[in-house]
C-alpha positions as CSV (number, residue, x, y, z in Angstrom):
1,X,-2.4,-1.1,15.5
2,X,-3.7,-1.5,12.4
3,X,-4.2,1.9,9.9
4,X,-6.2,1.2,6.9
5,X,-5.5,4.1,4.2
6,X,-6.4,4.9,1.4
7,X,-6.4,7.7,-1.8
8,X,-9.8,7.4,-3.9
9,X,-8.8,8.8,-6.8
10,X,-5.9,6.2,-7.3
11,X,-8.7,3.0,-5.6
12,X,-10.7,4.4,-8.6
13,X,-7.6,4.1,-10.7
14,X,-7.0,1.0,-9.6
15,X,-10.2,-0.8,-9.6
16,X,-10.9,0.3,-12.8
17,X,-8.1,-1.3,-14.3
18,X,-8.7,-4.5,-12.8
19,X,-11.3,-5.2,-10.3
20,X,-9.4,-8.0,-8.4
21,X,-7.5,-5.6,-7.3
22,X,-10.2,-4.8,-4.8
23,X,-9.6,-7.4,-2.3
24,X,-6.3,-5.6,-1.5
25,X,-7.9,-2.2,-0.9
26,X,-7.4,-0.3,1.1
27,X,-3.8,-0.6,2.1
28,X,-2.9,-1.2,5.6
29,X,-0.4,-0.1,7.7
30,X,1.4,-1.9,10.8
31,X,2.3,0.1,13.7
32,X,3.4,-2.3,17.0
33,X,6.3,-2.0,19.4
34,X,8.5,-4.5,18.7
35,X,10.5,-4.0,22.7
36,X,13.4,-1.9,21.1
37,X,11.1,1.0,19.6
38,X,7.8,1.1,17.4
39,X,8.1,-0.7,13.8
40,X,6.2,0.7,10.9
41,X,5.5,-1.8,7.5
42,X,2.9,-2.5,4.9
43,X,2.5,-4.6,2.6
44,X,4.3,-3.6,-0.4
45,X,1.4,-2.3,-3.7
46,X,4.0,-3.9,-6.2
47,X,3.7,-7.2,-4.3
48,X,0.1,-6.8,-4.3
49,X,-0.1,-6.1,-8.1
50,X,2.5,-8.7,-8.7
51,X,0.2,-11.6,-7.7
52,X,-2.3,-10.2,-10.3
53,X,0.0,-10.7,-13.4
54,X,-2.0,-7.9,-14.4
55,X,1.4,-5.4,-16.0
56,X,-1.3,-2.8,-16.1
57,X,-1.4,-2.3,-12.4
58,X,2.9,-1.3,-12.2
59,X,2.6,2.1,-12.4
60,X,0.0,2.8,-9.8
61,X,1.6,0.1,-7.9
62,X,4.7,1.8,-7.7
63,X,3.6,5.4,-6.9
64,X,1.6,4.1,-4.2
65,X,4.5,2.2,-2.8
66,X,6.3,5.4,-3.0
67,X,3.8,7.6,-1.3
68,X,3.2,4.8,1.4
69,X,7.1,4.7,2.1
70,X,7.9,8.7,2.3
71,X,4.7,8.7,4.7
72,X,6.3,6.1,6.8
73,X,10.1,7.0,6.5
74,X,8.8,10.8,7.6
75,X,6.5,9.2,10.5
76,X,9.5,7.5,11.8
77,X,11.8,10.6,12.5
């Protein structure tokens, strides 16, 4: 299953700083079973950001990321 999410006020952030960032919105979220239990990932925001070169985009990039991980380390127990 694929979840897209996504937090408008930090998309607005985001896309305001630069506009490229766009095609990466909103973040997805991978939920399969992978045989031995259910795996959780995404794609990581600083990754995302990193391909920019855009420095601008690090500190949204990593609170993202950070939000994104807590949900998923709290989703999986």
């Amino acid at each position: 299953m694929i979840l897209e999410v996504c937090s408008a006020p930090r998309a607005k952030q985001v896309l305001e700083t630069n506009v490229y960032m766009g095609y990466f919105l909103p973040c997805k979220v991978v939920v399969y079973d992978a045989g031995e239990g259910t795996r959780i990932g995404f794609p990581r925001p600083t990754m995302m950001a990193g391909v920019l070169g855009d420095d601008r985009l690090d500190g949204i990039a990593r609170e993202v990321e950070s939000v994104l991980t807590d949900a998923v380390d709290e989703a999986a127990g």
